[in-house]
C-alpha positions in Angstrom: 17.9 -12.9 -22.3 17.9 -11.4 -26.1 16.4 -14.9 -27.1 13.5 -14.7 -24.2 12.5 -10.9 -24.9 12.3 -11.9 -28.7 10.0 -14.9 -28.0 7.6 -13.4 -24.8 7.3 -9.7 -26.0 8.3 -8.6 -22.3 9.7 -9.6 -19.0 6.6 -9.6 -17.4 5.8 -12.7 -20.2 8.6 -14.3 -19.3 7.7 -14.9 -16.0 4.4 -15.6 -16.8 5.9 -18.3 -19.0 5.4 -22.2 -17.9 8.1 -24.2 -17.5 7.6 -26.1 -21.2 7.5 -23.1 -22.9 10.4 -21.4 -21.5 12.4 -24.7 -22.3 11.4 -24.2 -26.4 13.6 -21.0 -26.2 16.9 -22.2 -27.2 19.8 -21.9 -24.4 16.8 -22.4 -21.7 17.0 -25.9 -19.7 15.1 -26.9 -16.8 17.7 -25.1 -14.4 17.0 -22.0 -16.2 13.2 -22.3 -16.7 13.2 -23.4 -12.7 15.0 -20.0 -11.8 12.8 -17.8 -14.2 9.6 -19.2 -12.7 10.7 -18.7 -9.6 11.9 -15.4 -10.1 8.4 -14.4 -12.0 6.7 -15.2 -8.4 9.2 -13.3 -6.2 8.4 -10.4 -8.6 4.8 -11.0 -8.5 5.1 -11.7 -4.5 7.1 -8.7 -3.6 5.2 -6.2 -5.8 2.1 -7.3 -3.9 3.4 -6.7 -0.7 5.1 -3.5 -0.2 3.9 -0.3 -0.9 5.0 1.9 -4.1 7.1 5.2 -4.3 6.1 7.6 -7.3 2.3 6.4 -7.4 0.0 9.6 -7.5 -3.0 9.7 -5.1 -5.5 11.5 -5.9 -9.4 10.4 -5.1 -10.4 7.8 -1.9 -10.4 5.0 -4.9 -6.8 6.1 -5.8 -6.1 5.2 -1.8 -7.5 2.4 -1.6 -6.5 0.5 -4.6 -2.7 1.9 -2.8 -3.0 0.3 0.5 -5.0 -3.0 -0.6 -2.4 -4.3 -2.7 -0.4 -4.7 0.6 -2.8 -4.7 3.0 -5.6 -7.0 2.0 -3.7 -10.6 3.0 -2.3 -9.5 6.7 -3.1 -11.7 9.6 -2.8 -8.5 12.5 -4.5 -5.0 12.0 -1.2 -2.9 10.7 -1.4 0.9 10.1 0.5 2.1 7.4 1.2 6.0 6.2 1.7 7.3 2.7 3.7 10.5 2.8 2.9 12.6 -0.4 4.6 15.5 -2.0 2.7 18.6 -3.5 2.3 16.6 -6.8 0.3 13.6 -4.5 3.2 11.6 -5.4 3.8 9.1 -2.7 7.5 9.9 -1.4 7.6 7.0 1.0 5.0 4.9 2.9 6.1 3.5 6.7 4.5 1.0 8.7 3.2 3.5 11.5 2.0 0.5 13.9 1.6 -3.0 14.2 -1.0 -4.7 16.9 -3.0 -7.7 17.5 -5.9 -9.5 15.1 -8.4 -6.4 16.1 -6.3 -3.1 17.5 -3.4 -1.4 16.5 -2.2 1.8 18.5 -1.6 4.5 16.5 0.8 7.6 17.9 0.1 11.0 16.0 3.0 12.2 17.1 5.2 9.8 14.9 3.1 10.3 11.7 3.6 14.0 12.0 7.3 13.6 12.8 8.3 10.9 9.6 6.0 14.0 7.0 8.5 16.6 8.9 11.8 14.7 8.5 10.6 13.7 4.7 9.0 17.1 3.7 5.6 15.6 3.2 2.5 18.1 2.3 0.4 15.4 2.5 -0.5 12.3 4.3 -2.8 9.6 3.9 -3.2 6.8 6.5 -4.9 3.0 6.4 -5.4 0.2 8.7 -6.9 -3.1 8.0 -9.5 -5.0 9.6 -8.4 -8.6 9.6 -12.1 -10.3 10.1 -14.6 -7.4 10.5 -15.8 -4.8 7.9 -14.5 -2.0 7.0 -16.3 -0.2 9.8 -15.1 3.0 11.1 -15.4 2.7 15.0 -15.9 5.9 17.6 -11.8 5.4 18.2 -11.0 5.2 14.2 -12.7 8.9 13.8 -10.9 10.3 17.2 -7.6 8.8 15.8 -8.2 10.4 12.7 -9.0 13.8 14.3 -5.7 14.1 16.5 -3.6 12.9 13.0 -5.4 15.5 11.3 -4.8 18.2 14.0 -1.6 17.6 14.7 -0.2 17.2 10.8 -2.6 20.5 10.3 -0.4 22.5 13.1 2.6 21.8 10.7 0.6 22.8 7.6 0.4 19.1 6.4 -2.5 17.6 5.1 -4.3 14.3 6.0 -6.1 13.8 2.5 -7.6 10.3 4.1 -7.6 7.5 6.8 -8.6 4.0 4.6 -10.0 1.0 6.1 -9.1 -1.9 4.7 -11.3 -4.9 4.9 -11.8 -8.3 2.6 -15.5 -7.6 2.9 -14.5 -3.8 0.7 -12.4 -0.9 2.0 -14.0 2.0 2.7 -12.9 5.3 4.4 -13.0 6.7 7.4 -14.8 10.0 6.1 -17.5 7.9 4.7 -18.8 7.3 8.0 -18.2 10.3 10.6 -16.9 13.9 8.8 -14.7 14.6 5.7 -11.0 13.9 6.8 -9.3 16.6 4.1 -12.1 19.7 4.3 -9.5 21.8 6.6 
């Protein structure tokens, strides 16, 4: 491990690394090499698909550079929520609903419940559009409303409802009424 550090610089390097180079590091054979690569695109497979604790939100850009690193390559519309503390530091995220290639019901009631049980101050939602663009639809602003009203009855905050789409995310507010102006 000393030997691959000293060569690559870093981890992330190493499993950057092809397989020919990784072999010119003493002690690494093809086994080895095999494992590192494979390892390097598990990382790189894992990191792109699940959502992040600790990452501060804190502009619509912030949001949805969050969601898109997960979101982007899904084959059903999914709605996902990212429960933030008072810092905007995401404290968990939660797939909220899953549906088919074009709708995915989405139940207030269980967003506001997970920011309760976690302490949240702040949510932000997203949903993806599989093959349309990032369109807000009449039923993507009344969703929003009723997530907004009911998190604002418990004194949380729905900072923003993303849309993300291939063809660009955009959000929600950019279309109908400014989600967080409560």
């Amino acid at each position: 491990a000393h030997r691959l550090i000293d060569r690559f610089g870093t981890l992330e390097a190493v499993f950057e690394a092809d397989m020919d180079t990784l072999m010119t590091v003493e002690g690494v054979g093809e086994s080895a090499a095999t494992l590192l690569r494979l390892t390097g695109e598990l990382h790189r497979r894992l990191s792109k698909s699940s959502p992040s604790r600790g990452v501060r939100i804190v502009s619509a850009k912030d949001a949805i550079a969050y969601f898109e690193r997960f979101m982007l390559d899904l084959g059903e519309e999914r709605c996902y929520a990212a429960y933030l503390d008072g810092n905007m530091k995401v404290i968990a995220s939660r797939l909220v609903a899953s549906g088919s290639i074009n709708t995915v019901p989405i139940v207030p009631a269980a967003i506001a419940r997970t920011a309760v049980d976690l302490r949240a101050h702040a949510v932000i939602i997203a949903h993806n559009h599989v093959n349309a663009p990032a369109t807000a639809s009449i039923e993507d602003v009344n969703t929003t409303r009723k997530i907004s009203d009911r998190l604002a009855a418990l004194d949380i905050e729905l900072k923003e409802h993303v849309i993300v789409s291939k063809s660009g995310s955009r959000t929600v507010g950019e279309f109908a009424w400014p989600v967080y102006s409560r």
